[in-house]
C-alpha positions in Angstrom: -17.4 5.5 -27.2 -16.8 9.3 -27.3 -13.1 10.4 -27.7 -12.3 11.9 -24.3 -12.7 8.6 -22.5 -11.2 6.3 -25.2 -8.1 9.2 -25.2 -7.6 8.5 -21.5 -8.8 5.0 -20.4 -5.6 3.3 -19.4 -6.2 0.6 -17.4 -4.2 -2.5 -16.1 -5.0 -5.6 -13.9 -3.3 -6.8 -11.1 -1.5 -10.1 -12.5 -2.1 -13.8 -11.0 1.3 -16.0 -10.1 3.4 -15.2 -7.1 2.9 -12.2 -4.6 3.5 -12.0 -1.2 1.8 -11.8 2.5 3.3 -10.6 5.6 2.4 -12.1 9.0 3.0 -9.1 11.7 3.2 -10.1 15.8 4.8 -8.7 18.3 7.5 -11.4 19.9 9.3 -12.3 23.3 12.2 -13.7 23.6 12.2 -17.5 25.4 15.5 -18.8 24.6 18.6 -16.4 24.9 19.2 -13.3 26.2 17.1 -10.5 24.8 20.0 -8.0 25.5 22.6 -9.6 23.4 19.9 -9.5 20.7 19.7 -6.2 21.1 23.1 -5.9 21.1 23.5 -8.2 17.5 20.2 -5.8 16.5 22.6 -2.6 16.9 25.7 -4.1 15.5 23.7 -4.8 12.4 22.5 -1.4 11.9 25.8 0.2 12.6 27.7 -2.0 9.7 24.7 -1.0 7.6 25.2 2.5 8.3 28.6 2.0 7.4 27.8 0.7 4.0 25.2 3.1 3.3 27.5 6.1 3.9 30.4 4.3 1.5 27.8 4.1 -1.2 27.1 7.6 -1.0 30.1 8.8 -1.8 30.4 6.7 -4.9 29.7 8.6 -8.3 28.5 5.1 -9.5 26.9 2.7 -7.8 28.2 -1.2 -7.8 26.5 -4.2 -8.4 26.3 -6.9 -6.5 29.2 -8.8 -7.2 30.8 -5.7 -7.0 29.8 -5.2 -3.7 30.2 -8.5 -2.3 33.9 -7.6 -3.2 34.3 -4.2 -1.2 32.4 -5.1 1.6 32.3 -8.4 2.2 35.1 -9.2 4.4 34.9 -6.2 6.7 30.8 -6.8 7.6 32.4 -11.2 8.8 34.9 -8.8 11.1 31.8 -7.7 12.8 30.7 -11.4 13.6 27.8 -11.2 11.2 27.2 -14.7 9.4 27.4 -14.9 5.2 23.8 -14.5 4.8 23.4 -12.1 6.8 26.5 -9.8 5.3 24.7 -10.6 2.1 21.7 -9.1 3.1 23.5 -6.2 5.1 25.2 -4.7 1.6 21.8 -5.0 -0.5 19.8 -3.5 1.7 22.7 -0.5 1.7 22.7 -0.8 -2.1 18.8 -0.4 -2.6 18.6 2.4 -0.3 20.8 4.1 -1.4 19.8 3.6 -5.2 15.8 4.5 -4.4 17.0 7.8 -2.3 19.4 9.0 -5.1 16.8 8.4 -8.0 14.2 10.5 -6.2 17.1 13.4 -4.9 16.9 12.1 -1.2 19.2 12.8 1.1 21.7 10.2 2.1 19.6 7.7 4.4 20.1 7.2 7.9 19.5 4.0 9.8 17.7 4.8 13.4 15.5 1.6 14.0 17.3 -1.5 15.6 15.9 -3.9 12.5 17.4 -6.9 10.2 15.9 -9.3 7.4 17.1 -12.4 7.8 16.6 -14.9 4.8 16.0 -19.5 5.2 19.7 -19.5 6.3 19.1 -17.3 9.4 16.1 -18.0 10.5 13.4 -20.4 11.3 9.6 -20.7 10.9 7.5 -22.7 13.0 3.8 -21.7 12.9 2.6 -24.6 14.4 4.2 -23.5 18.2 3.9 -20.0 16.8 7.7 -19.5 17.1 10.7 -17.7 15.1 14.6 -18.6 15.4 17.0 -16.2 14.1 20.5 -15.4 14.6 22.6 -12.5 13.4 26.0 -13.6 14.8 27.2 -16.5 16.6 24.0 -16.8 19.1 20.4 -18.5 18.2 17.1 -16.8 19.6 13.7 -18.3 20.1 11.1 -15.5 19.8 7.4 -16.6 21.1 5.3 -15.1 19.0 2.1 -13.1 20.4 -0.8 -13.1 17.7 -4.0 -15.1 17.7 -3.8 -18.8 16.6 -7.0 -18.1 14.6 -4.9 -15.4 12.4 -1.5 -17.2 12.1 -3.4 -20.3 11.0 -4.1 -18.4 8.0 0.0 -18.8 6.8 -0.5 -22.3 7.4 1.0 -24.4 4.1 2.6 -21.5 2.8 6.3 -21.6 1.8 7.8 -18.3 3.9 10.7 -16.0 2.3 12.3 -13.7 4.8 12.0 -12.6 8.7 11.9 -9.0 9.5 13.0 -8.7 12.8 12.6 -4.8 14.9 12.7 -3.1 17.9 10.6 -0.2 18.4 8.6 1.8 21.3 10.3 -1.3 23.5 9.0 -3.8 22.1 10.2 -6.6 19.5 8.6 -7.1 16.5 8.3 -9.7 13.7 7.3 -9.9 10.3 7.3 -12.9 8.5 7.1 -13.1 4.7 5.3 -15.6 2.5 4.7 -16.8 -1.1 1.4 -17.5 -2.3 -0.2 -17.9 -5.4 -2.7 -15.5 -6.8 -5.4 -17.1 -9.1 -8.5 -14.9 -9.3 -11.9 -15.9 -10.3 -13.1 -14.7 -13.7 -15.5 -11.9 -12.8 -19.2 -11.2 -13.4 -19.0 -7.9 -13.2 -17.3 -4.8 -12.0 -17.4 -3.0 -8.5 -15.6 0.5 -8.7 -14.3 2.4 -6.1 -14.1 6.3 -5.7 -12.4 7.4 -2.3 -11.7 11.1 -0.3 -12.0 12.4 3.0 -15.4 11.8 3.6 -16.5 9.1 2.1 -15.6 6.2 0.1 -18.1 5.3 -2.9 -18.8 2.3 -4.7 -20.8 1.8 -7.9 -21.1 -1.6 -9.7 -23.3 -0.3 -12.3 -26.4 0.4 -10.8 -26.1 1.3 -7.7 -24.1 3.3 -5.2 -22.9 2.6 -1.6 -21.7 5.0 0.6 -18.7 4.4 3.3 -17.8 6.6 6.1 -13.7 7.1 5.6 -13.0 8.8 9.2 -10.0 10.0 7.8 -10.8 13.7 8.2 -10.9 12.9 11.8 -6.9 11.5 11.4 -6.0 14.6 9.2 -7.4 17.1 11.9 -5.3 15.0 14.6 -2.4 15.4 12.2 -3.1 18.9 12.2 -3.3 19.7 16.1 -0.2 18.2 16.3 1.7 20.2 13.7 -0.2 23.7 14.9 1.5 22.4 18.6 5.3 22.4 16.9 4.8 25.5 15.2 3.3 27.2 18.0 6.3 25.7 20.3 9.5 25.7 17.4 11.7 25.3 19.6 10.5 24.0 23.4 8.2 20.6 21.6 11.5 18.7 21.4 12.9 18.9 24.9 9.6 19.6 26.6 8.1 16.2 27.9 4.9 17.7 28.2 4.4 18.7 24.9 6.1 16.2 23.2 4.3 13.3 25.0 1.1 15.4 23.4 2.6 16.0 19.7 3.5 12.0 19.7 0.1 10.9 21.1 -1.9 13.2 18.2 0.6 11.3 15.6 -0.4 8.0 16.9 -3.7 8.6 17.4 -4.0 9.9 13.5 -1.9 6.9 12.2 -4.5 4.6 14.3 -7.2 5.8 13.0 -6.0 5.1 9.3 -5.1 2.2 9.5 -8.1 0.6 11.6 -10.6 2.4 9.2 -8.2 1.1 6.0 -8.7 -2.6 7.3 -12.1 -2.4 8.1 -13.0 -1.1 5.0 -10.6 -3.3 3.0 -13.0 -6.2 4.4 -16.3 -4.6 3.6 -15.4 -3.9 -0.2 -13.7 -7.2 -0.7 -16.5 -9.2 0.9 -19.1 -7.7 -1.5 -17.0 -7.7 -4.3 -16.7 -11.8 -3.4 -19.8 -12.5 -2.6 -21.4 -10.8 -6.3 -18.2 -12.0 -7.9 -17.0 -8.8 -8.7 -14.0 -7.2 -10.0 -12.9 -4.6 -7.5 -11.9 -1.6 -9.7 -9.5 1.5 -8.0 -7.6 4.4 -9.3 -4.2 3.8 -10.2 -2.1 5.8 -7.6 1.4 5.8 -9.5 1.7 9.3 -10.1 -0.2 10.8 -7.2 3.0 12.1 -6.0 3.8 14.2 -9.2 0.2 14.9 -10.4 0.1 17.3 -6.9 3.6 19.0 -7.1 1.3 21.7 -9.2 -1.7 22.3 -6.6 -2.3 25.2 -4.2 -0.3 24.3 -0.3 -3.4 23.5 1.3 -4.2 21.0 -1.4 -1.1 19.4 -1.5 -0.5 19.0 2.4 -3.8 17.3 2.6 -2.9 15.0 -0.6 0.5 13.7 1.3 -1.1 13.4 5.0 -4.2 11.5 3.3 -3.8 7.7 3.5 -4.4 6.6 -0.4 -2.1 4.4 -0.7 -2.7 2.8 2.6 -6.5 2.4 1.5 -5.4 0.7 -1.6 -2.7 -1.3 -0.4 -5.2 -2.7 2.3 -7.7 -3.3 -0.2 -4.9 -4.9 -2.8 -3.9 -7.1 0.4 -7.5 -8.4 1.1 -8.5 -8.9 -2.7 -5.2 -11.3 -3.2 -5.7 -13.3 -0.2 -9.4 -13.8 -1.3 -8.7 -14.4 -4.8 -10.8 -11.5 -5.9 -9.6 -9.4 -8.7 -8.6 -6.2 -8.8 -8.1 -3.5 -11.6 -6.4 0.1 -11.9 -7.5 2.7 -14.1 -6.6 5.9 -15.4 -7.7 8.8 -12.2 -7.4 11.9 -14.4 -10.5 13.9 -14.4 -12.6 11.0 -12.9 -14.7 13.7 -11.0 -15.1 16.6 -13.2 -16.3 14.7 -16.4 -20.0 13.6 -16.6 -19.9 9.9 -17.3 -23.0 10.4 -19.6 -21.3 12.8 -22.1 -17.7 12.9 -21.2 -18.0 17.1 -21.0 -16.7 19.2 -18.1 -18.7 18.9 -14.5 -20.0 22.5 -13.3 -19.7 21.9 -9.1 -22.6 23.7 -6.8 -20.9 22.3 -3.5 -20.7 18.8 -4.1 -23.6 18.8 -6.7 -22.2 18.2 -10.2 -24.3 19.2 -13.1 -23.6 19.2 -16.3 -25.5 20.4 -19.8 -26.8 17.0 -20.7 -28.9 17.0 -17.9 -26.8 14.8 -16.0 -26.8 15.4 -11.7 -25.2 13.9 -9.1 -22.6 14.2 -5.8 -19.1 14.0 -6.4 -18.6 10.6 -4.9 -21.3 9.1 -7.6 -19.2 11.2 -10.4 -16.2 9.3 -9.6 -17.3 6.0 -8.8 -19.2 6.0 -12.1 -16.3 7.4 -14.3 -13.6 4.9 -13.1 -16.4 1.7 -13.7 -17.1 3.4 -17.2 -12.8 3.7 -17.9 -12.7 -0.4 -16.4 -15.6 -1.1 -18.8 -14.5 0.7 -21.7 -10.8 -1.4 -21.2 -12.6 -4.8 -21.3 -14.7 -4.0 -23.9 -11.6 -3.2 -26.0 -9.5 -6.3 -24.4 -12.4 -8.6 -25.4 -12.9 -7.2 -29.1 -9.3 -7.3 -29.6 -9.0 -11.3 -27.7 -12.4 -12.0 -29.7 -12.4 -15.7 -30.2 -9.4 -16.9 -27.9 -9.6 -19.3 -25.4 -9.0 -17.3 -21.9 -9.8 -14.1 -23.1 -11.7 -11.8 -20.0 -15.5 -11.6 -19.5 -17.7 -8.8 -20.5 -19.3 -7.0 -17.8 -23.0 -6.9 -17.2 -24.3 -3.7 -19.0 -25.6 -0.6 -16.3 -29.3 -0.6 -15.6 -31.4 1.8 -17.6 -28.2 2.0 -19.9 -29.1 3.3 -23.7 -26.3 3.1 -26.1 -26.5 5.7 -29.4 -24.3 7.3 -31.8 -21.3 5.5 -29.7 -22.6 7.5 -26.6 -23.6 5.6 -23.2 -26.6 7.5 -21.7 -26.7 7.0 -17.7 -29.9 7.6 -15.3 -28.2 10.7 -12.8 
């Protein structure tokens, strides 16, 4: 193993135990009044707003106990039950605590939303419906989502109810435990994505994926070139504004239909071979950009990678299918046969060795090589205990010399 990629393979797995899995519907309202829901819905977020701004001012932020004391008694005066002042001041104390450790600005509250917790609400999957109450009233919410998917929740233990009004309509998302026990893998399945394409390579072989996400960025794109061309009149102008939200929605769409289609594709393979699914670990995407040129970095933060991955993650758990993260740095402008810089034609890398091949093959390769190189080392250094992770299957047409891995390109 040559230096370079021993100096940089960082690599962690995705742990078994307890994660969670959200159930999303859109509800209606059977028993009560969906008005005075509303009205509880608004009440809620005007005491959190309250409690959001008094944080702000603080120098130091409380704890909870603290907190329970200063605001305790004033969110009962607005009618809200115990829980559900509980939840009112922790949500205040977590926003506020996330937007002051990234230099926010002080949050505002705009949604009509609550999270309700087993004292507020109740589950019943069977008739597909939700209780909740906020404040003195109970509401029966009738959920509308396929029996085929909620069946899926079925005999898991649920945490909390997300309850929110948008666009007119009233939306639900329940929250359940589950445990996470993946298979021990046969092998590795690594996954390079961009704009274009997404790229697998599981050591022999690489499959291509149409992403459609330049389509969503160029919607994203129309829509912005319509607020700048319009600075002013977009806001108040129905016209236009009907046409800047309907570029926005149609981009979002777009993502997020192409991140769960895809999401099933890869995990379905990776199951059916019994595969580990191998991605780059996104944790410092945001920072790693605050360098590059404008162009670059606008297309970074429209570009859904963290939706792709958290769509992937979501599948993988709920399919017992492991998952790894590796190190992304320089994953496509290193040859995986030598570990020396890429030259780039285009998209055709080439590199002294002899070594050719797209971009998407240069990345897929490189992050299988880092996730390989990991459990190598994990195995040598668990040699002998009970447990310890499987080897993966070696590449085909692989030659190993002088510690160098030698790849066909």
């Amino acid at each position: 193993m040559s230096p370079v990629r021993g100096s940089i393979c960082l690599a962690r797995q995705i742990p078994e135990g307890k994660h969670y899995r959200a159930l999303k519907s859109e509800a209606e309202v059977v028993e009560g009044d969906l008005n005075d829901l509303l009205w509880d819905l608004a009440v809620y977020r005007h005491a959190l707003q309250r409690v959001v701004d008094a944080f702000w001012e603080l120098d130091k932020l409380p704890n909870r106990s603290q907190a329970h004391q200063m605001f305790y008694a004033m969110l009962r005066s607005y009618g809200l039950r115990a829980h559900v002042a509980r939840n009112v001041y922790e949500q205040a104390l977590a926003l506020v605590k996330a937007s002051k450790e990234n230099d926010g600005k002080r949050p505002t509250i705009r949604r009509l939303s609550a999270r309700l917790d087993y004292c507020d609400a109740k589950v019943d999957l069977k008739r597909t419906v939700v209780e909740v109450i906020l404040r003195g009233n109970w509401y029966v919410l009738k959920l509308r989502q396929r029996r085929e998917y909620v069946a899926r929740f079925l005999g898991l233990r649920w945490k909390e109810v997300h309850l929110k009004c948008a666009r007119g309509r009233l939306l639900v998302s329940v929250v359940f435990e589950f445990d996470y026990k993946p298979y021990a893998p046969r092998g590795l399945m690594a996954l390079d994505v961009n704009l274009r394409k997404a790229a697998t390579f599981d050591g022999s072989d690489v499959k291509r994926y149409e992403t459609e996400f330049l389509e969503a960025l160029n919607k994203r794109a129309r829509a912005e070139e319509l607020q700048k061309k319009h600075p002013k009149r977009w806001r108040y102008s129905e016209r236009i504004l009907r046409r800047v939200r309907s570029l926005h929605r149609k981009a979002r769409n777009v993502v997020i239909d192409r991140c769960w289609k895809l999401a099933r594709e890869v995990v379905s393979k990776a199951l059916k071979w019994r595969c580990a699914i191998v991605l780059e670990d996104l944790e410092g995407l945001r920072e790693s950009i605050n360098g590059k040129g404008r162009r670059t970095r606008w297309e970074l933060e429209m570009f859904a990678y963290r939706k792709l991955q958290h769509s992937i993650v979501s599948k993988a758990l709920e399919r017992g299918v492991p998952v790894m993260l590796v190190e992304p740095k320089h994953t496509s402008s290193t040859c995986p046969r030598c570990d020396k810089k890429l030259k780039y034609v285009d998209r055709l890398a080439i590199c002294k060795c002899g070594f050719k091949g797209d971009r998407d093959r240069v990345g897929a390769m490189n992050i299988w090589l880092r996730a390989l190189s990991w459990i190598s080392q994990i195995s040598i250094a668990n040699a002998g205990v009970s447990g310890s992770l499987q080897s993966a299957p070696p590449v085909n047409g692989e030659a190993r010399g002088r510690g160098r891995t030698k790849m066909r390109g």
